[in-house]
Backbone bond lengths (Angstrom), bond angles and torsions (degrees), N, CA, C in turn:
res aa  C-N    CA-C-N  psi(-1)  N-CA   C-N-CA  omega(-1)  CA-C   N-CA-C  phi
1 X - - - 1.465 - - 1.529 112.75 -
2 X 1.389 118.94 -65.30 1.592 109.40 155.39 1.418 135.08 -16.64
3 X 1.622 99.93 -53.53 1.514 113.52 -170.04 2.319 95.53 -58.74
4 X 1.350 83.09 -57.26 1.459 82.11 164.83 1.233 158.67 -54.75
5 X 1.178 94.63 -31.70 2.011 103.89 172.59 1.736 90.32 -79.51
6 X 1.393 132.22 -38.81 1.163 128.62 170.19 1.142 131.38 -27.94
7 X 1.709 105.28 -46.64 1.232 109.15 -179.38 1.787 109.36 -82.75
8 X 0.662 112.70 -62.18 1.442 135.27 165.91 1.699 95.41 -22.22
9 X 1.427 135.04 -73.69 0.846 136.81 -173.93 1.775 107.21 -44.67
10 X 1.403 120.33 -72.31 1.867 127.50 164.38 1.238 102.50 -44.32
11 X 1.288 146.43 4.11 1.640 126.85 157.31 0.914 119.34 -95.94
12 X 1.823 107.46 -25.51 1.275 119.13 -172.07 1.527 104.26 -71.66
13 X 1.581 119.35 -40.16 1.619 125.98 -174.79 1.125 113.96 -72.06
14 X 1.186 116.97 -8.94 1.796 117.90 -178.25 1.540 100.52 -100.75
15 X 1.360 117.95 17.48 1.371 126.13 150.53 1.119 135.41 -102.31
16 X 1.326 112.62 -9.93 1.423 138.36 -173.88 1.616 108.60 -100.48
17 X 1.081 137.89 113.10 1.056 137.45 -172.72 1.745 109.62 -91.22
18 X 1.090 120.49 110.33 1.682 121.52 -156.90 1.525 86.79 -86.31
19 X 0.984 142.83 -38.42 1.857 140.67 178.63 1.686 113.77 -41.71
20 X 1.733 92.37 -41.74 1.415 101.76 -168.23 1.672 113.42 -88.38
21 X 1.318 111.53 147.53 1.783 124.97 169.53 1.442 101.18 -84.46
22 X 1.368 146.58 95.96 1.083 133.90 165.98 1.522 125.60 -58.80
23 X 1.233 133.85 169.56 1.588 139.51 -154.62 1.562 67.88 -125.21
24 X 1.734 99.49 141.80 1.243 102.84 171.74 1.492 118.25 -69.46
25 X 1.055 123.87 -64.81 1.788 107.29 168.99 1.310 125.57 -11.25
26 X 2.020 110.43 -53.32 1.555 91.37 172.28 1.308 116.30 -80.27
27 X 1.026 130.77 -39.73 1.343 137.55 172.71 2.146 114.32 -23.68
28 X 1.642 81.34 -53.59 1.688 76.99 174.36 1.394 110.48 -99.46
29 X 1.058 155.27 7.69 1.473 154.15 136.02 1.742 94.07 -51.08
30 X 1.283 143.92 -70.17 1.730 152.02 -163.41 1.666 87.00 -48.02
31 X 1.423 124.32 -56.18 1.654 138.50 -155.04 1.628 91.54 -68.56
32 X 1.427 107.33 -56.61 1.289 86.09 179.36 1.723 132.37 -79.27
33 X 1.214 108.62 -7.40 1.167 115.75 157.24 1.578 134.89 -63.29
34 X 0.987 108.12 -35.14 1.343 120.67 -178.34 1.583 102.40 -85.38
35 X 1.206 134.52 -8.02 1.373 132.61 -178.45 1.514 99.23 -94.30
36 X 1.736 97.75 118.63 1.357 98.17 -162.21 1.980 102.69 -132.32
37 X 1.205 90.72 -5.51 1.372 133.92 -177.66 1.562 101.30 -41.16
38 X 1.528 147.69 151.48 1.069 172.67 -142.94 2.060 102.68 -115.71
39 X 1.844 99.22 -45.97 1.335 112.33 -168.58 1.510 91.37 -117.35
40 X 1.698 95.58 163.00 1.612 108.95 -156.61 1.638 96.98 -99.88
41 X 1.113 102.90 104.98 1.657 122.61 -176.92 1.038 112.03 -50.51
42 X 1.683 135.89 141.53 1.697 133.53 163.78 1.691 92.49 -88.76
43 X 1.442 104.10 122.21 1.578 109.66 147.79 1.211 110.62 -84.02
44 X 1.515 117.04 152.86 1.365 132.76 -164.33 1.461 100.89 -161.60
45 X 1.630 108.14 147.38 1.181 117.62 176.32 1.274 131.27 -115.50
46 X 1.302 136.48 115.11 1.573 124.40 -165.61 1.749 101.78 -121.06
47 X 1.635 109.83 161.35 1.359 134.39 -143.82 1.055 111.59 -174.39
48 X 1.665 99.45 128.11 1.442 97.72 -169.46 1.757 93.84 -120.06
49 X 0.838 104.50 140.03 1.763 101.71 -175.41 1.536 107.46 -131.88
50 X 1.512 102.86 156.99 1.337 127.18 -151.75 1.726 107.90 -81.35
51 X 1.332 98.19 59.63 2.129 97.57 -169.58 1.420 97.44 -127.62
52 X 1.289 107.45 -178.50 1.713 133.00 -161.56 1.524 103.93 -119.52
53 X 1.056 127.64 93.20 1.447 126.72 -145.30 1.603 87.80 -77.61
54 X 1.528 106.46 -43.53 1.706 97.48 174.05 1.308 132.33 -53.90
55 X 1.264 117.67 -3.78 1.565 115.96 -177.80 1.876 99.37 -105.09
56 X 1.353 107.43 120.91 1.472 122.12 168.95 1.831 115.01 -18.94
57 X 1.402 98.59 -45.47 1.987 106.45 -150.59 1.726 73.82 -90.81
58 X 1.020 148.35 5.46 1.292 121.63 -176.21 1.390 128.30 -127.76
59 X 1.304 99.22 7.74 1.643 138.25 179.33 1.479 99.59 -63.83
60 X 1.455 124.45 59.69 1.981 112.81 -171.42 1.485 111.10 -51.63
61 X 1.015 123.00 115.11 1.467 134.97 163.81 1.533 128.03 -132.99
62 X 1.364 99.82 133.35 1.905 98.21 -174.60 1.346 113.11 173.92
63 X 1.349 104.70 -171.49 1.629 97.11 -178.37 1.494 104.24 -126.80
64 X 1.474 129.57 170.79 1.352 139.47 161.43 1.309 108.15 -109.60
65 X 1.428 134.41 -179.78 1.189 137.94 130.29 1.528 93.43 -125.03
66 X 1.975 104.78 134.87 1.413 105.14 -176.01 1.753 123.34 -77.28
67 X 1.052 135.42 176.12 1.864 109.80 178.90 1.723 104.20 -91.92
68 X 1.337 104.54 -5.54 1.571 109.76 178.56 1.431 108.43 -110.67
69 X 1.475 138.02 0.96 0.811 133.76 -161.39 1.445 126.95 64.41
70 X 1.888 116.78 -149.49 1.444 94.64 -178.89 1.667 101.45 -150.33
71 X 1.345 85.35 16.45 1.879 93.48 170.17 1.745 108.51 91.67
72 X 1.158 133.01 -16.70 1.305 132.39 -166.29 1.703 98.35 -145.62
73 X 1.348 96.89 154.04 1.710 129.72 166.41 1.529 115.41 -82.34
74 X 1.218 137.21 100.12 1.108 158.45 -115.71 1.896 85.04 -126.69
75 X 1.674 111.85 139.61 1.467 100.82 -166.16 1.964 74.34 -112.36
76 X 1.765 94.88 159.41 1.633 84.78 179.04 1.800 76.84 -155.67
77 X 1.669 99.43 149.93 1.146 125.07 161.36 1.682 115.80 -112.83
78 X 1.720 110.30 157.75 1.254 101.51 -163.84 1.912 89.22 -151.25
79 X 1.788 91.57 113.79 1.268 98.60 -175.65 2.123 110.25 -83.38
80 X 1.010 95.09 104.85 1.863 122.66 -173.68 1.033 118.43 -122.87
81 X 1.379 116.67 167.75 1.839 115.08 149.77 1.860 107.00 -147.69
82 X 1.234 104.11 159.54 1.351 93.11 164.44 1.804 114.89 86.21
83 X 1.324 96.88 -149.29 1.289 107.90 158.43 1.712 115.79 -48.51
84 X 0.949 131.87 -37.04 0.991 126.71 -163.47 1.359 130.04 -109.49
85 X 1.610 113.34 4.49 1.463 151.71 157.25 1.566 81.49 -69.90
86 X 1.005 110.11 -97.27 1.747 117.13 -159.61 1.403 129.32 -47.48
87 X 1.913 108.42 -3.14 1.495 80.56 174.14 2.059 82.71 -117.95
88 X 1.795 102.40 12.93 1.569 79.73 155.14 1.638 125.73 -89.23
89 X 1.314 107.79 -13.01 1.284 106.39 172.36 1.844 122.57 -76.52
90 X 1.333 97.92 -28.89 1.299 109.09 171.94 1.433 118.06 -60.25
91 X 1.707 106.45 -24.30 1.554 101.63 -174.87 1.575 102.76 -104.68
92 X 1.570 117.85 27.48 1.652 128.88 -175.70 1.369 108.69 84.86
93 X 1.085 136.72 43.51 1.259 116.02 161.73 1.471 122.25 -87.35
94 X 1.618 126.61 135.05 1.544 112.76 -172.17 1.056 111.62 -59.72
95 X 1.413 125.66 -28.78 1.329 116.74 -177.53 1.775 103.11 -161.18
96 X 1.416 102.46 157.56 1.717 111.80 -177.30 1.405 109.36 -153.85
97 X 0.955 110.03 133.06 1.566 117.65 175.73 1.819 112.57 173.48
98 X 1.542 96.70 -177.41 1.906 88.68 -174.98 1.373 106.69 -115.32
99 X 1.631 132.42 -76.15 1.411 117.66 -166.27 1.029 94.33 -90.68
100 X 0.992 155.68 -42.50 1.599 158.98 -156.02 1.695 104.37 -57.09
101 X 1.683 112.37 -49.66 1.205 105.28 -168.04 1.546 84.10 -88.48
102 X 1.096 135.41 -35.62 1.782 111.07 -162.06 1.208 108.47 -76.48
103 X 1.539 133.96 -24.28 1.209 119.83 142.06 1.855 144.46 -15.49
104 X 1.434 73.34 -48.56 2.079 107.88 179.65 1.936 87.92 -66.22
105 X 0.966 102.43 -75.51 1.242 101.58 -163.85 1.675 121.13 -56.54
106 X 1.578 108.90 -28.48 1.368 105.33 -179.25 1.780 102.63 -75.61
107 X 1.195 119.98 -10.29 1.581 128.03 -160.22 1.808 85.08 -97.65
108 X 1.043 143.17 12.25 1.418 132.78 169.79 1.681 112.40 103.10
109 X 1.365 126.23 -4.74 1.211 124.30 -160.99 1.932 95.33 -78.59
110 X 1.572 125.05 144.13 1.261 86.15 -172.94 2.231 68.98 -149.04
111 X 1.087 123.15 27.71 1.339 126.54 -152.07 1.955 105.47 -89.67
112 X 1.668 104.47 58.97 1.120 108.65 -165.22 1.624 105.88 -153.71
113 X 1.395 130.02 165.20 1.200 122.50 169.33 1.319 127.50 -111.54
114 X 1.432 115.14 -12.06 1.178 123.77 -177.71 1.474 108.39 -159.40
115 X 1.661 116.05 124.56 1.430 129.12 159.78 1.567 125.34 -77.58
116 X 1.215 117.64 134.19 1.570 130.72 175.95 1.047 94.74 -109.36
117 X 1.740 111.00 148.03 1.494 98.34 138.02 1.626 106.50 -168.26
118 X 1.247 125.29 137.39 1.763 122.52 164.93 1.046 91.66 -29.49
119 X 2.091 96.57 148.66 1.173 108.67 129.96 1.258 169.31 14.75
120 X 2.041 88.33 -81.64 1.309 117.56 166.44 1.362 119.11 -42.14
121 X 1.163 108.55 -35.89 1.457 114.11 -144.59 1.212 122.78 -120.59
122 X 1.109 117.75 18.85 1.435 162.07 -176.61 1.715 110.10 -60.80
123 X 1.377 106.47 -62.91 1.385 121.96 176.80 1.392 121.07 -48.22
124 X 1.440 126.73 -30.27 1.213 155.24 -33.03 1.925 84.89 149.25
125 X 1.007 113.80 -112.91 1.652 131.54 172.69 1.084 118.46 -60.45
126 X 1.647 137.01 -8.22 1.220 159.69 153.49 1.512 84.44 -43.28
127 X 1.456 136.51 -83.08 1.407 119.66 -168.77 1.174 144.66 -45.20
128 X 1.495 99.20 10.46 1.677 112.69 -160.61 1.959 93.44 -108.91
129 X 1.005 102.13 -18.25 1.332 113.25 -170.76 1.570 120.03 -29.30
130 X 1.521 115.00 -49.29 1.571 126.17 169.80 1.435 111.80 -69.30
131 X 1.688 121.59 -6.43 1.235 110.62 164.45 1.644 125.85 -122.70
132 X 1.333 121.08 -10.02 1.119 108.03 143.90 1.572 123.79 -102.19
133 X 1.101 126.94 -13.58 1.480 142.97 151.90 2.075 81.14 -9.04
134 X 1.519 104.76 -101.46 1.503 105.24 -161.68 1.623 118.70 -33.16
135 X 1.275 85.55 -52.37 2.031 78.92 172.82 1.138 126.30 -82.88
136 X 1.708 123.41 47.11 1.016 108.08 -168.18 1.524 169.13 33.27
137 X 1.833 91.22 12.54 1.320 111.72 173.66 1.765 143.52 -107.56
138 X 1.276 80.72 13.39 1.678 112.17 160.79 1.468 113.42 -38.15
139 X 1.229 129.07 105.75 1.565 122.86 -175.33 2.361 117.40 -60.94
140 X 0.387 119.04 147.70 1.259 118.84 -151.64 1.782 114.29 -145.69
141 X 1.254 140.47 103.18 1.267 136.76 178.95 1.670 118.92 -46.38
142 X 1.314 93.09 -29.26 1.979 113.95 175.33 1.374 95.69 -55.76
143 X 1.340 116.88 -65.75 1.437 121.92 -172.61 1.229 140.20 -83.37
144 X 1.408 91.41 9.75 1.761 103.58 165.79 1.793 93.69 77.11
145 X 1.110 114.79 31.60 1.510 108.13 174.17 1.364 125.84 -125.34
146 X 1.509 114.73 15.72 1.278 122.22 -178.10 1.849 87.20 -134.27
147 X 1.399 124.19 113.63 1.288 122.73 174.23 1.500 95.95 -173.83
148 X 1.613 79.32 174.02 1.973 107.71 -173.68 1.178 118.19 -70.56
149 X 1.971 83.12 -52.98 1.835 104.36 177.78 1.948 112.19 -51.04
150 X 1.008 116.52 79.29 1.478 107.34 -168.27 1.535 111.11 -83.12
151 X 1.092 124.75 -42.84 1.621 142.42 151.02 1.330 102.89 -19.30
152 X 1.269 131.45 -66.36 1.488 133.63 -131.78 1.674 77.55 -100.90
153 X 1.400 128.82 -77.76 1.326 127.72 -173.45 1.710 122.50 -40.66
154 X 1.724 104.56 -22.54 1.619 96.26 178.13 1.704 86.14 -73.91
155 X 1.209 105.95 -55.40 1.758 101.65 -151.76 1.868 125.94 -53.06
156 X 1.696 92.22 -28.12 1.488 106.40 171.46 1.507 101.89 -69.36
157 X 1.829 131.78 -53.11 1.520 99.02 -168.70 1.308 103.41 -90.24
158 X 1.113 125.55 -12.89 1.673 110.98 159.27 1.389 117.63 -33.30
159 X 1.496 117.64 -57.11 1.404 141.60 166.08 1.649 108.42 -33.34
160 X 1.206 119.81 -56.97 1.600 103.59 175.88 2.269 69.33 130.79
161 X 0.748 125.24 54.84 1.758 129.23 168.93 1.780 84.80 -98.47
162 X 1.245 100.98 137.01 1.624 107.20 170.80 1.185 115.84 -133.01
163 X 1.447 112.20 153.41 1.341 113.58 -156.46 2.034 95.59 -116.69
164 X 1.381 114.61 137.86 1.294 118.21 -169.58 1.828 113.33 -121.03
165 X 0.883 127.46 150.64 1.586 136.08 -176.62 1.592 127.41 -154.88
166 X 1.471 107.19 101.14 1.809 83.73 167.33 1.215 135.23 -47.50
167 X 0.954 148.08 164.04 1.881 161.50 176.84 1.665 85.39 -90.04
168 X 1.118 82.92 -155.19 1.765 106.66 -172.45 0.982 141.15 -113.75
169 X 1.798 93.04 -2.56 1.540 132.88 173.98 2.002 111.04 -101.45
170 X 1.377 95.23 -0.36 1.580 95.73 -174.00 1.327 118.64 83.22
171 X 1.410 128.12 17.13 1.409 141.25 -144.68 1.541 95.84 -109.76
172 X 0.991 153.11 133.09 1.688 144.10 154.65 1.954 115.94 -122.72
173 X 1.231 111.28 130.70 1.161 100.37 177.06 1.561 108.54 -127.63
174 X 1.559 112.53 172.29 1.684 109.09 -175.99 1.343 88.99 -161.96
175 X 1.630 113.07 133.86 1.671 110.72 124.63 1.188 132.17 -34.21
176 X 1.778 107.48 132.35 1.581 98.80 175.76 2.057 101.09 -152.65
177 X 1.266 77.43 63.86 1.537 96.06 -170.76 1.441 129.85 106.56
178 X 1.398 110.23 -179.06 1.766 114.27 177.29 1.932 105.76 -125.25
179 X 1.484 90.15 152.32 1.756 88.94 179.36 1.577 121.10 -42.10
180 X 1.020 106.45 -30.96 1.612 122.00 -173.93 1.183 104.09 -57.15
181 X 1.582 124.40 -36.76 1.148 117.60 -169.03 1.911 110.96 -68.16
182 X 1.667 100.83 161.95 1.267 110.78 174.52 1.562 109.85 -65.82
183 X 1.490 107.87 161.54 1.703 105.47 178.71 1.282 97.63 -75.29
184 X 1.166 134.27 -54.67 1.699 131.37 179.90 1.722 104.39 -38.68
185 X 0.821 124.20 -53.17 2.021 126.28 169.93 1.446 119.15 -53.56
186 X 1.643 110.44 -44.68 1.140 121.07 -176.16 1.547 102.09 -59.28
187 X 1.011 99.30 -41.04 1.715 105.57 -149.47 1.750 85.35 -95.76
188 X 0.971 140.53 -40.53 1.762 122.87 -172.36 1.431 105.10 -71.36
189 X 1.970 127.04 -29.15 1.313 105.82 145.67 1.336 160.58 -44.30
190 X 1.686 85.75 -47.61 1.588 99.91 169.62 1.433 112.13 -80.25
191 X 1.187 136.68 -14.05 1.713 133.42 169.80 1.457 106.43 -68.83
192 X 1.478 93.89 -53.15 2.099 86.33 178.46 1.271 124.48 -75.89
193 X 1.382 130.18 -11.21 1.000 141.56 -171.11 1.631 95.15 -89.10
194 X 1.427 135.48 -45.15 1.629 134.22 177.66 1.489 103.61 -75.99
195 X 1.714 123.78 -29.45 1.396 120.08 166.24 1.649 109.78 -37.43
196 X 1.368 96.54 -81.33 1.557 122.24 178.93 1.402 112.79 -17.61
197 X 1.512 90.49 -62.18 1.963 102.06 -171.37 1.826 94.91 -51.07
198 X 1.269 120.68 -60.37 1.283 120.11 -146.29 1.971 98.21 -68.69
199 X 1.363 119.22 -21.43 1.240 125.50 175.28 1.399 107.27 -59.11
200 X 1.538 125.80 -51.29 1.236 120.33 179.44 1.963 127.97 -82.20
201 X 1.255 86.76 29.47 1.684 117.69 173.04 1.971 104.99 -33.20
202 X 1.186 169.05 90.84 1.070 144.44 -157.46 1.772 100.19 -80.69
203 X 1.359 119.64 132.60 1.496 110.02 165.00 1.599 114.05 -42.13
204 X 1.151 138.89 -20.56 1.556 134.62 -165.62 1.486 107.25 -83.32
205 X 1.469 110.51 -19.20 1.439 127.60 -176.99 1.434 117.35 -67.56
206 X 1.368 127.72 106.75 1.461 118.06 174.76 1.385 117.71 -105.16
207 X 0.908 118.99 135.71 1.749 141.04 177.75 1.173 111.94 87.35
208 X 1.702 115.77 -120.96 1.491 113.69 177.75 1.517 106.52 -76.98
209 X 1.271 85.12 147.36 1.664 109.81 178.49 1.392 103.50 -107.86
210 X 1.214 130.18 -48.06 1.658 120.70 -175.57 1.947 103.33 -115.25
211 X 1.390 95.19 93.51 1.213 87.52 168.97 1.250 152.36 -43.69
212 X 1.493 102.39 -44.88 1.459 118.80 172.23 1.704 81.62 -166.91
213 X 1.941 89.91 177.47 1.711 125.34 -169.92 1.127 107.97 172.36
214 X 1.515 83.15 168.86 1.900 90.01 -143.33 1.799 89.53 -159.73
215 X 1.161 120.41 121.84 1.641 148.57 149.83 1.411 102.28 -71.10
216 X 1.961 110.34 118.70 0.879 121.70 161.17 1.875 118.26 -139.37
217 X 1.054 103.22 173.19 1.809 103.35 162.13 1.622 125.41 -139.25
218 X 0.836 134.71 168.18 1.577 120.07 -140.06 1.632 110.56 -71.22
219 X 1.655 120.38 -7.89 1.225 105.93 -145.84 1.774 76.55 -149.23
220 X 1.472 129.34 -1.51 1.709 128.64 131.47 1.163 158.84 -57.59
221 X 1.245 149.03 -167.26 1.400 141.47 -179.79 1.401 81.18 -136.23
222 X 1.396 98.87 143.91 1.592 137.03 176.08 1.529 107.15 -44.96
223 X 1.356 121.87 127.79 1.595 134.82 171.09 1.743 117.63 -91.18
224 X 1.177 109.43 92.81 1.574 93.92 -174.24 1.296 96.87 -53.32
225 X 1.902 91.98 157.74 2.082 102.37 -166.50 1.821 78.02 -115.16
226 X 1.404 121.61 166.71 1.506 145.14 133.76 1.528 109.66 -80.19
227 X 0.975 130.65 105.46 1.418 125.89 -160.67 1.716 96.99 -126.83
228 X 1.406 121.05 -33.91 1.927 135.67 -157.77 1.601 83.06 71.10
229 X 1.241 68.28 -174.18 1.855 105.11 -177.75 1.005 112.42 -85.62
């Protein structure tokens, strides 16, 4: 099976012209072409941009919600108690609670896509840090994942709202749909989603800001994007 997607994969790149910046339209017309796949692929977009990962203000972090969404129901936990367990469950959360669930989570359970949590409770889920820290699911005020509004934040990442982060290499990647989707969807994600990026530009930043980007889908080779700077 390896030997195979192998091949499959080198036929697929000798379609891809690595010289060229693709226009997103073609770019996602090529993406969906090349999805030839049985299962409905996440396209995703990655970007490497022109920042100083060591300097605080340049650390890009945040969330979107896409205007097409992102093809899937997003599972989210929401560290609460009380009152505030119940009207996160009321607004769908798979699960809500305080030591009981962070327990769960410090014990290896990690079967979720996105953490909420008060305030309060912060002090609290702070210990979890070395374990969702790596997967990026550390709740975070940047990311709209540590708040009051608990209602509004389950229902947005329920919604397919995604949460984005450079690495350490300056690298950022995101879902921005599934093959299934129409090219008109594909493409009003991936436009607002490179809008966005270029909004959170830091003033300290000089010249290019988005170095390069690249349109892909889970089981493709990378589409150079034309994106500007």
């Amino acid at each position: 099976m390896p030997v195979l997607a192998g091949k499959r994969y080198r036929k697929d790149a000798e379609k891809v012209d690595r010289k060229k910046r693709y226009e997103v339209p073609e770019a996602v017309a090529l993406v969906k072409k090349l999805a030839t796949t049985k299962f409905d692929q996440t396209v995703e977009i990655a970007m490497r941009l022109g920042v100083d990962v060591k300097k605080p203000d340049q650390m890009i972090r945040g969330t979107i919600a896409l205007p097409k969404g992102i093809g899937k129901t997003r599972s989210v936990i929401v560290f609460a108690e009380g009152e505030d367990a119940r009207i996160a469950k009321d607004a769908g959360a798979d699960e809500a609670g305080g030591d009981e669930l962070i327990k769960k989570v410090q014990e290896g359970w990690a079967a979720f896509d996105v953490a909420i949590s008060i305030p309060a409770m912060m002090p609290k889920v702070g210990k979890l840090g070395k374990v969702l820290g790596p997967m990026g699911k550390m709740p975070s005020p940047k990311s709209g994942t540590v708040t009051t509004d608990l209602a509004t934040a389950v229902k947005e990442f329920k919604a397919g709202k995604i949460e984005y982060r450079l690495d350490a290499h300056g690298n950022l990647h995101a879902p921005v749909g599934k093959c299934s989707f129409s090219e008109g969807d594909l493409r009003a994600n991936v436009e607002a989603f490179v809008e966005h990026i270029k909004a959170t530009k830091p003033s300290s930043v000089k010249g290019a800001f988005i170095m390069s980007a690249t349109l892909s889908a889970t089981m493709s080779p990378g589409i150079p994007l034309n994106v500007g700077v």
